[in-house]
Steps between C-alpha positions, in 0.01 A plus 500: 500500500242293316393777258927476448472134420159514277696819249808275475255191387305686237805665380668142429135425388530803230847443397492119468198574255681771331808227415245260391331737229899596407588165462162406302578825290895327431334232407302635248773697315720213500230305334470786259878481423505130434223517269676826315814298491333152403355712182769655401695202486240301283551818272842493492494138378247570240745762403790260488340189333372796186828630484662193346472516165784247408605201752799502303589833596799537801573152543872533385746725623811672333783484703743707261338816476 
């Protein structure tokens, strides 16, 4: 009955350290993401702020056509 008791303890043992290196592992993509994200969205407002030419431009709107 004790041999029993001492599998059941290292198999919590090996699965609570498999969750740990999963969870690490999310960790580290989701810190990948942010960063990919974060980067893309200083590019897209170096994009926008070239992309105005005129500050004239689209600040009155034609309600007849």
């Amino acid at each position: 009955m004790q041999y029993i008791k001492d599998m059941n303890i290292a198999s919590l043992s090996t699965a609570l350290s498999q969750i740990s290196v999963q969870q690490e592992a999310a960790v580290e993509v989701q810190k990948l993401a942010m960063n990919t994200v974060e980067q893309q969205g200083v590019a897209l407002t170096e994009m926008m702020s070239q992309t105005i030419a005129d500050p004239t431009l689209a600040t009155k709107v034609d309600l007849l056509a």
